[in-house]
C-alpha positions as CSV (number, residue, x, y, z in Angstrom):
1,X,26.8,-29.5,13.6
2,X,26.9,-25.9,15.1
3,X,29.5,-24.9,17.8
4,X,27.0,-25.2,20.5
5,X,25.4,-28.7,19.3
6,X,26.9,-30.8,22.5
7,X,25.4,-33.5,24.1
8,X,26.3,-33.0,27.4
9,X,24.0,-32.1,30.9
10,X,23.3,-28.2,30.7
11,X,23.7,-28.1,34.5
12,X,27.7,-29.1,35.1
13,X,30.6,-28.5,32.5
14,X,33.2,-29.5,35.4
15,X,31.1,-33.0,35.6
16,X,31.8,-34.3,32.4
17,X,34.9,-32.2,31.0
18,X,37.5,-34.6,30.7
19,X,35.5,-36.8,28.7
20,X,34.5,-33.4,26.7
21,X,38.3,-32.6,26.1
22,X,39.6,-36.3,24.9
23,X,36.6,-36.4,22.5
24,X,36.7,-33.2,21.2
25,X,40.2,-31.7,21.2
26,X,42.6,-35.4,21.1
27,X,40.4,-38.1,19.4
28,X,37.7,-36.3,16.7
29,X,39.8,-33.3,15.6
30,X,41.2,-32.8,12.4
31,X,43.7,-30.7,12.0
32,X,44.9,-29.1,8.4
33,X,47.8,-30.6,6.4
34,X,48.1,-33.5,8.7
35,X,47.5,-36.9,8.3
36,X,45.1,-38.4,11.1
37,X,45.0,-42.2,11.8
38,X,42.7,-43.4,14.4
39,X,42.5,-47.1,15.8
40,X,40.8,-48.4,19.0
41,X,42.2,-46.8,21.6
42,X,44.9,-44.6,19.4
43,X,45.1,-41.6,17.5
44,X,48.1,-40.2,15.5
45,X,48.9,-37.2,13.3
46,X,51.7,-37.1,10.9
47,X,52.8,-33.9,8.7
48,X,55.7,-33.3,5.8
49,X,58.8,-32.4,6.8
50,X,59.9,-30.9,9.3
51,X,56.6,-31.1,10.9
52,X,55.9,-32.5,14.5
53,X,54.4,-36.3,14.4
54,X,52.6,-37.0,17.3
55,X,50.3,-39.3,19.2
56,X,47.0,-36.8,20.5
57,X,45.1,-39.7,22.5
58,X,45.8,-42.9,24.0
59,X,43.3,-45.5,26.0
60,X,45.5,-48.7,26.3
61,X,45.0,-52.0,27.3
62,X,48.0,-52.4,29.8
63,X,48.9,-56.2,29.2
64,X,49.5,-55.3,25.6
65,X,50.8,-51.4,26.5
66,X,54.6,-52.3,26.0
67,X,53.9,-53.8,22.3
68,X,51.7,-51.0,21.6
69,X,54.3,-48.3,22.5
70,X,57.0,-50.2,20.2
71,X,54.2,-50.8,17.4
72,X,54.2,-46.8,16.9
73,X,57.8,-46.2,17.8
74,X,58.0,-48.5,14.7
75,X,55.9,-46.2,12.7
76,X,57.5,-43.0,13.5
77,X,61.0,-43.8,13.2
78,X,61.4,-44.6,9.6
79,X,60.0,-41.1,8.7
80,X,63.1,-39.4,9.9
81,X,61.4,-36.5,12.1
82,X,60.5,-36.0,15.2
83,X,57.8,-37.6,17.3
84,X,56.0,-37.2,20.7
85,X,53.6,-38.7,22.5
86,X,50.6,-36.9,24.3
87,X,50.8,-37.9,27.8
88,X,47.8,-36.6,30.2
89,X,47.4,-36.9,33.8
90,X,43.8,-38.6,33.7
91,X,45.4,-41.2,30.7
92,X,45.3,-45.0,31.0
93,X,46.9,-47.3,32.0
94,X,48.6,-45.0,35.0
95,X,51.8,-45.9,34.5
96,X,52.1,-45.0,30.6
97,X,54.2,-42.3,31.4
98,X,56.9,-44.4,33.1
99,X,56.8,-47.1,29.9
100,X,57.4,-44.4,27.8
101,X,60.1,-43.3,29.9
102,X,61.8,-46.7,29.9
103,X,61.2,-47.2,26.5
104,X,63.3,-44.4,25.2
105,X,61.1,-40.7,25.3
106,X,62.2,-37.8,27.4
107,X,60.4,-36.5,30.4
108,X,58.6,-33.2,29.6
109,X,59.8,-31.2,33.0
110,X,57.7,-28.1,32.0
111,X,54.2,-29.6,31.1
112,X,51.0,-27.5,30.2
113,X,48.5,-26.8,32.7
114,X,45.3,-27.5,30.3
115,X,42.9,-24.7,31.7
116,X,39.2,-24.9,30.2
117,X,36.3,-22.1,30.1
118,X,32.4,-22.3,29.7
119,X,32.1,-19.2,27.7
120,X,28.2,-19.0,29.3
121,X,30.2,-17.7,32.4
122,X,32.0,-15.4,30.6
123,X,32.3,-12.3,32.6
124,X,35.2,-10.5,31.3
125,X,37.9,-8.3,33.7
126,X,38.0,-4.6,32.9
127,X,41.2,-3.5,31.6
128,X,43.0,0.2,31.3
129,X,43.2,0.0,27.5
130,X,44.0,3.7,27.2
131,X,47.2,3.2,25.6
132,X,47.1,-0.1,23.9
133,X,45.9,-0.5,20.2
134,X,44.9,-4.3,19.2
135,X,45.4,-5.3,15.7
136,X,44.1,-8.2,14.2
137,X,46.3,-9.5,11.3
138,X,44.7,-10.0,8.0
139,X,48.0,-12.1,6.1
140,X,51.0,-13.1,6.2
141,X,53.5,-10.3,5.8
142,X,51.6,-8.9,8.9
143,X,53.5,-12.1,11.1
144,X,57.0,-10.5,11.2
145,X,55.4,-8.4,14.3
146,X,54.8,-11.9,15.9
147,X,57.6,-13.1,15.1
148,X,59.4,-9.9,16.9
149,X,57.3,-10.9,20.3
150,X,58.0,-14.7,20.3
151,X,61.7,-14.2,19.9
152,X,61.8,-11.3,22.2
153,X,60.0,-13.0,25.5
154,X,61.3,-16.7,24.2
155,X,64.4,-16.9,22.3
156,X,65.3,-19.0,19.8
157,X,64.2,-18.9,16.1
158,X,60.6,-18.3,15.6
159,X,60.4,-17.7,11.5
160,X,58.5,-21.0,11.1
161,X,55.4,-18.8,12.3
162,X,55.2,-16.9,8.7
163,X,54.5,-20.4,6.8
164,X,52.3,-22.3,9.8
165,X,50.5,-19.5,10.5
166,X,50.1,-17.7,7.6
167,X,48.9,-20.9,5.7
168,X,46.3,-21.1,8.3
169,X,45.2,-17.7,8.1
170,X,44.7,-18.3,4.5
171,X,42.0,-20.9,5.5
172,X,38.8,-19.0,5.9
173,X,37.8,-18.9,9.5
174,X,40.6,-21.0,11.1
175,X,42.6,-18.8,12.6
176,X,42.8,-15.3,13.9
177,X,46.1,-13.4,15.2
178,X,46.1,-10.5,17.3
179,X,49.0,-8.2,17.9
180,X,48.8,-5.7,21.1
181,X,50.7,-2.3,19.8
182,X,51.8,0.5,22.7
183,X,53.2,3.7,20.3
184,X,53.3,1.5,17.5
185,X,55.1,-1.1,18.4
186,X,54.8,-4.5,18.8
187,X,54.8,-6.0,22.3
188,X,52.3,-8.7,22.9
189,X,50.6,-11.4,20.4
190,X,48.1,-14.3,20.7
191,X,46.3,-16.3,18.6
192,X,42.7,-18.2,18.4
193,X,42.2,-21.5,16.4
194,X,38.2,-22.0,15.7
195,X,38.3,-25.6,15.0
196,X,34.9,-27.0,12.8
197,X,32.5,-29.0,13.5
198,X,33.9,-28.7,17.3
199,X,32.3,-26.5,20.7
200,X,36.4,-25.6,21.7
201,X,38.4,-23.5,20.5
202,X,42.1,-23.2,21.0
203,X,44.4,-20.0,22.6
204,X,47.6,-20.2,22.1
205,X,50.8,-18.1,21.5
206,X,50.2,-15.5,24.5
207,X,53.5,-13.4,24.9
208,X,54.4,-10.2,26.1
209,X,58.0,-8.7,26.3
210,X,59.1,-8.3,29.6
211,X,59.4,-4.3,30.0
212,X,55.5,-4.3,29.0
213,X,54.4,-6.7,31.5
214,X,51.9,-5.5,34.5
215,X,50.1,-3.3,32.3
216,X,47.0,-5.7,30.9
217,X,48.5,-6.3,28.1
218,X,47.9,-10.5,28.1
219,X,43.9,-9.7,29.2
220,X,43.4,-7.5,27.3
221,X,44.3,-10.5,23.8
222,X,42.5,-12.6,25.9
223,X,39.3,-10.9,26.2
224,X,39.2,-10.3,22.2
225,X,40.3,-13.1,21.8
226,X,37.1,-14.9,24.0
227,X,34.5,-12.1,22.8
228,X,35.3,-13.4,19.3
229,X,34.9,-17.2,19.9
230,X,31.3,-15.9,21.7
231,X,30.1,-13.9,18.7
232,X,31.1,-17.0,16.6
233,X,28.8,-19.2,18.3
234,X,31.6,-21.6,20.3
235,X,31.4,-23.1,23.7
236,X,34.3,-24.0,25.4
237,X,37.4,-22.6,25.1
238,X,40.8,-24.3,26.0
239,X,44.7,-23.8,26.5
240,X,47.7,-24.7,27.4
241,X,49.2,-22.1,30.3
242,X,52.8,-22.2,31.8
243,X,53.1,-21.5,35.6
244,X,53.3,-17.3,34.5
245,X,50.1,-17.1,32.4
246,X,47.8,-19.5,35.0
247,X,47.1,-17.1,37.9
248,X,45.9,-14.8,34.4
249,X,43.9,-17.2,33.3
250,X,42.4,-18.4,36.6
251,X,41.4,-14.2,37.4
252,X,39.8,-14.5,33.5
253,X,37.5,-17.5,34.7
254,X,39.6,-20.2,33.5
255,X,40.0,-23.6,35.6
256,X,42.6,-25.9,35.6
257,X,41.3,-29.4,33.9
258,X,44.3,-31.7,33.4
259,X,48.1,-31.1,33.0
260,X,49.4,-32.6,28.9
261,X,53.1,-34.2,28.9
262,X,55.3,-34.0,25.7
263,X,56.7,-37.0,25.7
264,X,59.3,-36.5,23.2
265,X,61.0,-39.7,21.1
266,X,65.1,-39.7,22.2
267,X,65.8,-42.9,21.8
């Protein structure tokens, strides 16, 4: 199946996105170097150490929605790593959320806002690019200019980047990493994961460091970034946007679809 093979009515993305999103980007996807379990109504993912585990989709019965939440608290917790669950606004049963709460995971007070784009109303904004050169990286060794960014606009330690990433880039048409470069140096990165046998792909990683802000840097990565998912043939593209990037995203014909929860595992 192409990119573009969806069943869906040509007429109305918005009418039928949700279901779109769960099928596509929390229930059928696969991604690499994790290990994908699926039951009714549940899907996990668990990786080596020190990877993330996580739940990506959940349609529960509510009688049975305590037991199911300790069934895979059960799972996790002999592994010794970290786990979370996927929480989104539109899951059921409604109050999921709150079980997990009074079961032991901590509230994520800084969810995504999941914005969504039909790339068939792509209509990109014009941006000054005068002075900005955009690289895309080729392998690994390229990653310590990402690295650089990330740590720069976020803090914190940002060196698992050169193994993650770079074992994707290694992959042959998973990933792609862009670097935005003002007098040769590094001030804003994204990335673009083109999933198979799938109509989304994924943005993610959008940072720019602080004194180079205002200047188009973010829409200018996210226009390559888009005009590369259209020339390969994809749909849809989604991502994750903090309350910073969304008014970006919104002016780049993004809409907001759903908001995710991390419901991490503290207990």
């Amino acid at each position: 199946m192409s990119p573009n093979e969806v069943l869906m009515p040509s007429s109305s993305f918005s009418s039928v996105s949700l279901s779109l999103y769960d099928h596509y980007l929390r229930s059928q996807i696969e991604y690499p170097g994790l290990h994908k379990e699926t039951f009714p109504g549940l899907v996990r993912f668990t990786r080596p150490a020190p990877g993330m585990n996580f739940v990506s989709y959940s349609r529960l019965d509510k009688a049975k929605l305590d037991f199911t939440i300790q069934e895979q608290v059960n799972y996790f917790l002999p592994l010794g790593q970290h786990f979370e669950w996927l929480v989104y606004q539109h899951d059921q049963p409604q109050n999921l959320k709150d079980r997990l709460l009074a079961r032991g995971f901590a509230d994520d007070k800084d969810p995504d806002a999941v914005m969504v784009m039909d790339l068939q109303h792509y209509n990109p904004a014009p941006v000054d690019q005068t002075d900005i050169n955009i690289h895309k990286l080729a392998h690994r060794d390229q990653l310590a200019d990402v690295i650089s960014v990330e740590q720069q606009v976020l803090g914190g330690e940002f060196s698992w980047i050169k193994k993650r990433l770079g074992d994707h880039l290694e992959l042959p048409g998973y990933l792609s990493v862009y670097v935005a470069y003002i007098h040769e140096k590094p001030v804003s990165t994204g990335w673009i994961y083109f999933h198979p046998h799938n109509p989304f792909a994924t943005l993610n990683g959008g940072a720019t460091i602080p004194e180079y802000r205002q200047r188009g840097l973010y829409t200018a990565l996210v226009n390559t970034r888009l005009r590369e998912a259209q020339e390969r043939g994809y749909r849809f593209i989604s991502t994750g946007a903090s309350p910073f990037s969304r008014p970006i995203l919104e002016q780049n014909g993004f809409y907001l679809l759903t908001v995710a929860y991390s419901m991490r595992w503290s207990g």
